[in-house]
C-alpha positions as CSV (number, residue, x, y, z in Angstrom):
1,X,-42.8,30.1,-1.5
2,X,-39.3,28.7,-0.3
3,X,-38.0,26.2,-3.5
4,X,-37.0,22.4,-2.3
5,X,-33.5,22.0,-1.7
6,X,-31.1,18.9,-1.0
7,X,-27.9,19.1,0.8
8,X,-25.2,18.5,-1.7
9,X,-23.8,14.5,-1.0
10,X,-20.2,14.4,-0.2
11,X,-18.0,12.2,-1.9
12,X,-16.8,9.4,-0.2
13,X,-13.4,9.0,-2.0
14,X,-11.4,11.2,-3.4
15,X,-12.0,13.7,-6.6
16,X,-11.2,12.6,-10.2
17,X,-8.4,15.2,-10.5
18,X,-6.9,13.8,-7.3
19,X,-6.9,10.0,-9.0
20,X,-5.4,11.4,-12.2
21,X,-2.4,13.2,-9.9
22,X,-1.8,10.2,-8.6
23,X,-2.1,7.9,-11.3
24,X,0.4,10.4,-13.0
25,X,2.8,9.9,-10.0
26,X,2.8,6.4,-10.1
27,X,3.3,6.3,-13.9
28,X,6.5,8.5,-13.3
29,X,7.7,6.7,-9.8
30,X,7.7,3.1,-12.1
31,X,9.3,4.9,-15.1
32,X,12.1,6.4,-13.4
33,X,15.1,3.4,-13.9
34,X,16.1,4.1,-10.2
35,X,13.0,2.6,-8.9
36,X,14.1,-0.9,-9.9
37,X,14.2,-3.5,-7.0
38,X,17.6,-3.8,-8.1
39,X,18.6,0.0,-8.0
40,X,17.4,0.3,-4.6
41,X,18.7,-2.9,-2.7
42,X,21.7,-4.6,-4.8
43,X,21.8,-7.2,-2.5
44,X,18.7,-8.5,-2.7
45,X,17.7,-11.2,-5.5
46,X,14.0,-11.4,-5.2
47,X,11.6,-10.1,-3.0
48,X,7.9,-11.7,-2.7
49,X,5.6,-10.0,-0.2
50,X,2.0,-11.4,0.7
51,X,-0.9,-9.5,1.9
52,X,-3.6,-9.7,3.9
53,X,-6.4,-7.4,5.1
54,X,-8.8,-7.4,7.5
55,X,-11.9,-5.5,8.7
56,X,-13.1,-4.2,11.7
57,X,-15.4,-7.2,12.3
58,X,-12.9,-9.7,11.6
59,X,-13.8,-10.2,8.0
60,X,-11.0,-10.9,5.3
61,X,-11.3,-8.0,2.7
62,X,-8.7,-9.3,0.3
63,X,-5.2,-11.0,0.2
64,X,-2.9,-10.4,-2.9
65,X,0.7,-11.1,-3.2
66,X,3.4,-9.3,-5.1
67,X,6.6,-10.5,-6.3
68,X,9.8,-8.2,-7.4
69,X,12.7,-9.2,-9.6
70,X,15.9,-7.2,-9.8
71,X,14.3,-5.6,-12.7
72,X,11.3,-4.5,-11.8
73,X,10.2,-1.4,-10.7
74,X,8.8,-1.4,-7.0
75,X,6.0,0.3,-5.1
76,X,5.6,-0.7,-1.7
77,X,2.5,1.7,-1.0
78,X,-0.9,-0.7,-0.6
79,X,-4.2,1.1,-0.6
80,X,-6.9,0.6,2.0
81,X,-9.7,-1.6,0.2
82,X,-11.2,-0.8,3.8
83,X,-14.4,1.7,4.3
84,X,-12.1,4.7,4.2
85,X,-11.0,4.7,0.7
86,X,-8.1,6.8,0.7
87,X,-6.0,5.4,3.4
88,X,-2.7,3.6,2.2
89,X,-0.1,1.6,3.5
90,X,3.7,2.1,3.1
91,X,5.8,-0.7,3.0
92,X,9.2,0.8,2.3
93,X,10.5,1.4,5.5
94,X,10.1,-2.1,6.3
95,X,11.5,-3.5,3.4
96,X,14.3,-1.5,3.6
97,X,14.8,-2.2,7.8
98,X,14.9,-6.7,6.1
99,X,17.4,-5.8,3.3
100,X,19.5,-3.9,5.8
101,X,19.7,-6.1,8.4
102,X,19.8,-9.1,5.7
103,X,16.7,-10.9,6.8
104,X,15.2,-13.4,4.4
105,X,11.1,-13.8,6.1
106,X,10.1,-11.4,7.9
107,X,6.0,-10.8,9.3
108,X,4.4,-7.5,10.6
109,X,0.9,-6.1,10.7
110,X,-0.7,-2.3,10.5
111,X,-3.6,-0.8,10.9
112,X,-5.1,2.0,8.9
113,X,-5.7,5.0,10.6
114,X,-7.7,7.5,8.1
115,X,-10.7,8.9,10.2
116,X,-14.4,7.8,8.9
117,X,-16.7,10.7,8.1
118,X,-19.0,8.9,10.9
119,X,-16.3,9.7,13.4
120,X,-14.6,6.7,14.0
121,X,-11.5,4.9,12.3
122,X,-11.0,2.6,9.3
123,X,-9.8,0.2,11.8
124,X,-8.4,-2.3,8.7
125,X,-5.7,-4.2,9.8
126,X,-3.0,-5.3,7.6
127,X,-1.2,-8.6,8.1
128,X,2.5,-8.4,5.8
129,X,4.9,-11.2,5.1
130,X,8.0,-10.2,3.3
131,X,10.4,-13.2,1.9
132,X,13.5,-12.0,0.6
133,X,16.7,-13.7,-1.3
134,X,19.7,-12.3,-1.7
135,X,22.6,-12.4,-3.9
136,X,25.5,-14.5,-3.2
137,X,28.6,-13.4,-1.8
């Protein structure tokens, strides 16, 4: 007689040794003294940037805002709180595209992209305003 068997569940996000890589690479990213907002754009004074994230449906899954002195060390990756899990965001480019062109409010949206194990997208959008101030000349 054939024994009962369950297909193994999947894991929706990702493994514990996956989390402690990349807890370890943002410990070492924030501890290296060339990550400082300072290092990185020496013209800028401040930098506050406000979040906003939306689901599929329309539904606000969380706002949070972050703020950077020239002293502190600066990650512009957000992770997806969408259904996804893993997805992430990455803010540098456009942080870097204000402080270059010496913009001091700046808005722009994304959406996230990962593909759901149902098929579809994440489909969370991500609404970003950037204020910057800079040093003076």
């Amino acid at each position: 007689m054939p024994g009962i068997y369950r297909k193994k569940r999947r894991q929706k996000g990702p493994s514990k040794n996956e989390e402690k890589v990349e807890r370890a690479r943002q410990a070492e990213a924030i501890a290296r003294p060339a990550n400082s907002l300072a290092s990185r754009f020496p013209t800028l004074r401040a930098l506050t940037v406000t979040l906003s994230f939306t689901g599929a449906q329309g539904q606000t899954l969380g706002e949070e805002t972050r703020r950077y002195g020239p002293q502190d060390p600066c990650d512009f990756s957000v992770p997806c709180p969408g259904l996804c899990g893993v997805g992430s965001f990455d803010l540098a480019a456009k942080i870097e595209q204000i402080a270059a062109a010496g913009e001091t409010d700046s808005e722009s949206n994304g959406v996230c992209q990962e593909i759901l194990q149902t098929g579809g997208s994440c489909a969370c959008a991500l609404k970003c305003r950037v204020q910057a101030s800079y040093l003076e000349k």
